[in-house]
C-alpha positions in Angstrom: -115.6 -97.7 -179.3 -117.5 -95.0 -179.5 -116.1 -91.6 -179.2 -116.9 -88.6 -180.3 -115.1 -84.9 -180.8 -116.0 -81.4 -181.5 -114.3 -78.8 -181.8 -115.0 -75.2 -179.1 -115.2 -72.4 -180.9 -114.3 -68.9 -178.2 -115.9 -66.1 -180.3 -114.4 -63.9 -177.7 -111.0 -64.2 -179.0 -111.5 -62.6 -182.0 -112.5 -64.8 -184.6 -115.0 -63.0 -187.5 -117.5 -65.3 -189.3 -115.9 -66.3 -192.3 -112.6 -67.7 -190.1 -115.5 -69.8 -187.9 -117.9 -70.9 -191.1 -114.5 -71.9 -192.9 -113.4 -74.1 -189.3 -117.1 -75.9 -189.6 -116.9 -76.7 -192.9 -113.5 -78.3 -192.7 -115.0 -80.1 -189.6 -117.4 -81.5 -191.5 -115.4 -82.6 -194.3 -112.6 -84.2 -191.7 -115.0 -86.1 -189.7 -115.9 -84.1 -186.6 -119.1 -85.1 -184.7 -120.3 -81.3 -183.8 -119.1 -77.4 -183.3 -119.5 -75.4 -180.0 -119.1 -72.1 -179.2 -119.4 -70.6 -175.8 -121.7 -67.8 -175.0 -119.8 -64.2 -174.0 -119.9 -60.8 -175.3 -116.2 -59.7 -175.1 -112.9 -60.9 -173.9 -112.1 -58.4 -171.3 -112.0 -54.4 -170.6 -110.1 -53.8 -173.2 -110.9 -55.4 -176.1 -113.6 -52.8 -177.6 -111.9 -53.8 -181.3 -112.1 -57.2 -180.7 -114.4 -59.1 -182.6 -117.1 -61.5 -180.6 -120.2 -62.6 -182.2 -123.2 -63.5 -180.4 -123.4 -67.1 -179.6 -127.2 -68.1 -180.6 -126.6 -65.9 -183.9 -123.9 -68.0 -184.8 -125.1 -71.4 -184.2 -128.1 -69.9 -186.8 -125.9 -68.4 -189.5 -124.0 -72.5 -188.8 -126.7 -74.7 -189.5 -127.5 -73.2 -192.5 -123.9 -74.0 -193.9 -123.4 -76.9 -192.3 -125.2 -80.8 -193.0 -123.9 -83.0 -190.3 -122.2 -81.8 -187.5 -124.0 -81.3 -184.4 -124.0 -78.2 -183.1 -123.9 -76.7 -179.1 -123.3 -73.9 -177.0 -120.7 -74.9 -174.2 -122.3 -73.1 -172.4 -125.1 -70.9 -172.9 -125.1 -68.2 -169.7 -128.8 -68.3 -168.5 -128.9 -65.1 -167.3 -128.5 -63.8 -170.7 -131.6 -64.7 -172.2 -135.0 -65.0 -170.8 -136.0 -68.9 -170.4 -138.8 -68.5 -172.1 -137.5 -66.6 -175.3 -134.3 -69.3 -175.4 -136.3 -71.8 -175.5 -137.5 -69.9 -178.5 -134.3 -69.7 -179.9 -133.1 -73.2 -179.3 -136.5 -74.7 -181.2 -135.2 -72.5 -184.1 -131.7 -73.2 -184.4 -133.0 -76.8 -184.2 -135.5 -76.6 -186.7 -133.1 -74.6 -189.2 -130.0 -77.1 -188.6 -132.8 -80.0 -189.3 -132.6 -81.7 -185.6 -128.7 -80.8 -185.0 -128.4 -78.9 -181.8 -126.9 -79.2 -178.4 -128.3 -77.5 -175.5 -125.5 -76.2 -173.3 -126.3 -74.2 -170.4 -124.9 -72.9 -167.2 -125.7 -70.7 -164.4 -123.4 -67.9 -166.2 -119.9 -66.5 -164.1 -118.8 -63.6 -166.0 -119.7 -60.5 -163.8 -117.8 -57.9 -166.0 -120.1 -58.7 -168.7 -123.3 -58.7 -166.6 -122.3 -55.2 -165.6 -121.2 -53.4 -168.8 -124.5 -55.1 -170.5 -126.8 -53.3 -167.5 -127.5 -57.5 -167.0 -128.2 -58.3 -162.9 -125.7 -60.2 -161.2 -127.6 -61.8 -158.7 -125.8 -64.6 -155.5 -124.3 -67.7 -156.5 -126.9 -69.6 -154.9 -129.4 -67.0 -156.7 -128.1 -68.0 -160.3 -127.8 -71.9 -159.6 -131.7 -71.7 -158.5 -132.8 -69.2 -161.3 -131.0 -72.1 -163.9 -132.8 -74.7 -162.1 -135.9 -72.9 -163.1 -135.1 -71.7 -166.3 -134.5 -75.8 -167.7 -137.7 -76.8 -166.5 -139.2 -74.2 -168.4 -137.4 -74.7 -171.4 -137.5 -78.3 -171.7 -141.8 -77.9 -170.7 -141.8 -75.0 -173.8 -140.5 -77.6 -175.8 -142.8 -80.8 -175.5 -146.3 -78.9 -174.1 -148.9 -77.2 -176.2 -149.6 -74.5 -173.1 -146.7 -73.7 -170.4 -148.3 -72.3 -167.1 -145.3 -71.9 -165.0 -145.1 -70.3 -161.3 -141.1 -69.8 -159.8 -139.4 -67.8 -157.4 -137.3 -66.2 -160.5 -139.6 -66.6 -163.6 -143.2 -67.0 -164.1 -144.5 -67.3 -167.2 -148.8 -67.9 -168.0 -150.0 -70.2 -171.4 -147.1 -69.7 -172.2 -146.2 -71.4 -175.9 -143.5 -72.3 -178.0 -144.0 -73.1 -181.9 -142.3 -74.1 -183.7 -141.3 -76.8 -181.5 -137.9 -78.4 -181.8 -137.6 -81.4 -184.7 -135.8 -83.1 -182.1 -138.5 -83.5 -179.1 -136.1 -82.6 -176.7 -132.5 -81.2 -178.2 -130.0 -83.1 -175.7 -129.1 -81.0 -172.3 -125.7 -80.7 -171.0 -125.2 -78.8 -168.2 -121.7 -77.1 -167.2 -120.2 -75.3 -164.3 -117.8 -75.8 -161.8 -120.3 -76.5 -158.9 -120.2 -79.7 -157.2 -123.6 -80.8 -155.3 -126.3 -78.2 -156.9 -124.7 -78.5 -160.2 -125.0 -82.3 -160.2 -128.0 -82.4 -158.6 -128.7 -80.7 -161.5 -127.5 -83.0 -163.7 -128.9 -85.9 -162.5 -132.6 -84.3 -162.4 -132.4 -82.6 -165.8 -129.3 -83.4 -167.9 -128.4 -86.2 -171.0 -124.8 -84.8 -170.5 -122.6 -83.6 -167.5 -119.9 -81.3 -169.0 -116.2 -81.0 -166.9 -113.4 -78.5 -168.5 -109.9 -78.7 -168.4 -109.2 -75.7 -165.7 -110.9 -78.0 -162.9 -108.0 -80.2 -161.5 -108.0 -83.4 -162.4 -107.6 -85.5 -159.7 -111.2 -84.1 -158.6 -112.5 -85.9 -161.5 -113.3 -88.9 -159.1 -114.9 -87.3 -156.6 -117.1 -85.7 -159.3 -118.6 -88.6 -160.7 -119.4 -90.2 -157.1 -120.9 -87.0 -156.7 -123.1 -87.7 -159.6 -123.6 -91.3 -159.1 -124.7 -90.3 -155.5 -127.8 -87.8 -157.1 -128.7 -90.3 -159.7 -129.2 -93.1 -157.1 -131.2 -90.6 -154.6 -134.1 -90.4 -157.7 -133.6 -93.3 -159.0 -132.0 -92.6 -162.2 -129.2 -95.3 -164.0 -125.8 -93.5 -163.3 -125.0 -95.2 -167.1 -127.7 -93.5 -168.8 -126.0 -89.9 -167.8 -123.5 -88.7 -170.8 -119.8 -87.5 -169.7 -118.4 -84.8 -172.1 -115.1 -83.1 -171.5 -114.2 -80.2 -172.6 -110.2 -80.2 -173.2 -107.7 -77.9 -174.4 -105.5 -79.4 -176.8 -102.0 -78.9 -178.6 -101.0 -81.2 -180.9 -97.3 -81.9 -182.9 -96.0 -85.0 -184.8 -92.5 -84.8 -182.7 -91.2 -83.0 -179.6 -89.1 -80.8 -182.1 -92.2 -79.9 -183.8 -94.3 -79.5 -180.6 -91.8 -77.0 -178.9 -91.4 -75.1 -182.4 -95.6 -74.8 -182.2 -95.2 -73.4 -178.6 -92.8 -70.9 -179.2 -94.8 -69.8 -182.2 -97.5 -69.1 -179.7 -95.4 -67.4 -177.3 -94.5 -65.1 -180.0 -98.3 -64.1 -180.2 -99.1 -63.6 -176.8 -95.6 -61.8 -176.7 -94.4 -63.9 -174.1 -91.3 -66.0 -173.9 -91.1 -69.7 -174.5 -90.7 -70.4 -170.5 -94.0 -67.9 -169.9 -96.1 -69.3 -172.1 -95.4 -73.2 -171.2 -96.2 -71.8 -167.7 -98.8 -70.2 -168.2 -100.8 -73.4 -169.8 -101.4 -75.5 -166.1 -101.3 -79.0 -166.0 -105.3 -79.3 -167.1 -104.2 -78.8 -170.9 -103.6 -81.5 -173.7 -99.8 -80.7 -174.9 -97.7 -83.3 -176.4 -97.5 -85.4 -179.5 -100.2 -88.1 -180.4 -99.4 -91.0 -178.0 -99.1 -88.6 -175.1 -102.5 -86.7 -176.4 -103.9 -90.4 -176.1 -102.9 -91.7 -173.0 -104.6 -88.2 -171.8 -107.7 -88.7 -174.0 -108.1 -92.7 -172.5 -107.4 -91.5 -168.8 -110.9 -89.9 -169.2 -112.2 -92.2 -171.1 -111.4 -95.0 -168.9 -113.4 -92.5 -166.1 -116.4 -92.9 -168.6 -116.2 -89.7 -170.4 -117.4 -90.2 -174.2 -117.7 -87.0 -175.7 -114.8 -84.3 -176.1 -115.1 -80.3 -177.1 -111.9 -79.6 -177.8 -110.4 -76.3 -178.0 -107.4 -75.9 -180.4 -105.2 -72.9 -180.0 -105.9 -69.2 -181.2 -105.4 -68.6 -184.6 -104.1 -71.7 -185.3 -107.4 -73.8 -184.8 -107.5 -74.9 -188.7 -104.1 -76.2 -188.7 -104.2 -78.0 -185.3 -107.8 -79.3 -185.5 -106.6 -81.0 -189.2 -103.7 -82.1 -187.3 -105.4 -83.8 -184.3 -107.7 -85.2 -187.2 -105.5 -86.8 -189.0 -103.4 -88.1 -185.7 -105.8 -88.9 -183.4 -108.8 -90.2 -185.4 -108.2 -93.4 -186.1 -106.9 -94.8 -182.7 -110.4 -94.7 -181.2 -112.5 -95.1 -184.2 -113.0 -98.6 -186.1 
């Protein structure tokens, strides 16, 4: 069996760079396949002393500490960043992690950023068709010596990236919690759908038929299509243990024990090993091979050693 596990890294919450370099080292050393972070500017309106480094700066500043783990934005907003000039970026962070990254990208969602960043905030169906453009461009900057390119959104003329990526084309997973045009997507474009632990789970079905459906319309082998998931997980030897972790948490987001076990959904990973692994095998039994996991704020070092040392070996040989 072949699974693998990162670990999501939410620069939004407040983490500064030596807390996030000393998580991907310990990664490393443990035996994680890769490290994520997603792509936002700040948490929320109020959080102006709130620490959250840029995403594509701290992939950089990653891979030249790190020597093995993969590394990927989950996801990068497309609006952000002009296709061409990602594309840019990505071939760098490539070359500079020696063939390491992980293209995540999506068609972007948070509209308070967009406006307090002077950034347009175009139509649903306006973003999903400006990220349609913006991977073709990209993955064309990446391979081609000249990139002519002529869209609704973007138009770029010999255009050129160099250096181009060590990796010819840095996997793709694409993200969002669309269901035919983000699909189609996938099928077109994609090594890698991504689903997140919000989106309810009994959709997950549904989903994938979705998928199969696209891939069959161009001819494309459903199988050859990666499923990543990206889970939030809490992790404790013993119920005991696992309720002492949750009010610990409570009493950091200054809520009571009853509040904050509330306040998680169903969607989340919360239990001790077996019960983390019946959960892990009910995705992986859906075909899902790949899991970002997202460990609790600030305890991500102690609960990503712990889900490490727990978890590991039942679906590794």
């Amino acid at each position: 069996m072949n699974i693998r596990f990162g670990i999501q890294i939410e620069p939004q919450l407040g983490y500064d760079y030596r807390t996030v370099e000393k998580i991907a080292l310990n990664a490393e050393k443990v035996g994680y396949d890769s490290i994520w972070v997603s792509d936002h500017f700040f948490l929320d309106n109020k959080s102006e002393e709130r620490n959250c480094m840029e995403a594509w700066t701290l992939l950089t500043a990653l891979a030249s500490k790190t020597r093995t783990l993969r590394l990927g934005t989950l996801v990068t907003s497309n609006n952000y960043r002009y296709p061409a000039v990602l594309a840019k970026i990505a071939a760098c962070v490539d070359i500079i992690s020696n063939g390491r990254l992980e293209f995540g990208i999506g068609a972007g969602w948070k509209e308070i950023e967009y406006n307090a960043y002077g950034i347009p905030f175009p139509s649903i169906k306006d973003r999903m068709d400006q990220l349609e453009e913006s991977i073709q461009i990209i993955k064309k900057l990446w391979i081609e010596p000249k990139v002519t390119f002529e869209g609704k959104h973007y138009q770029i003329k010999n255009a050129f990236s160099a250096p181009k990526p060590i990796q010819q084309l840095p996997p793709i997973f694409i993200g969002g919690t669309g269901k035919k045009r983000i699909l189609n997507m996938v099928a077109k474009y994609a090594d890698y759908c991504n689903f997140s632990w919000p989106r309810d789970q009994s959709e997950i079905p549904e989903l994938l038929n979705i998928l199969k459906n696209h891939c069959k319309k161009i001819n494309r082998n459903y199988d050859t299509v990666g499923k990543s998931f990206f889970a939030f997980v809490m992790i404790a030897e013993t119920e005991e243990k696992l309720e002492k972790l949750l009010n610990e948490l409570a009493k950091l987001q200054n809520m009571s024990f009853e509040e904050y076990r509330k306040s998680l959904g169903k969607g989340v990973f919360c239990g001790t090993p077996d019960l983390i692994e019946e959960r892990l095998y009910d995705r992986i039994n859906q075909g899902f091979d790949y899991f970002q996991i997202e460990f609790p704020y600030p305890l991500i070092l102690e609960q990503s050693n712990k889900f490490a040392k727990l978890i590991f070996s039942r679906f590794r040989t």
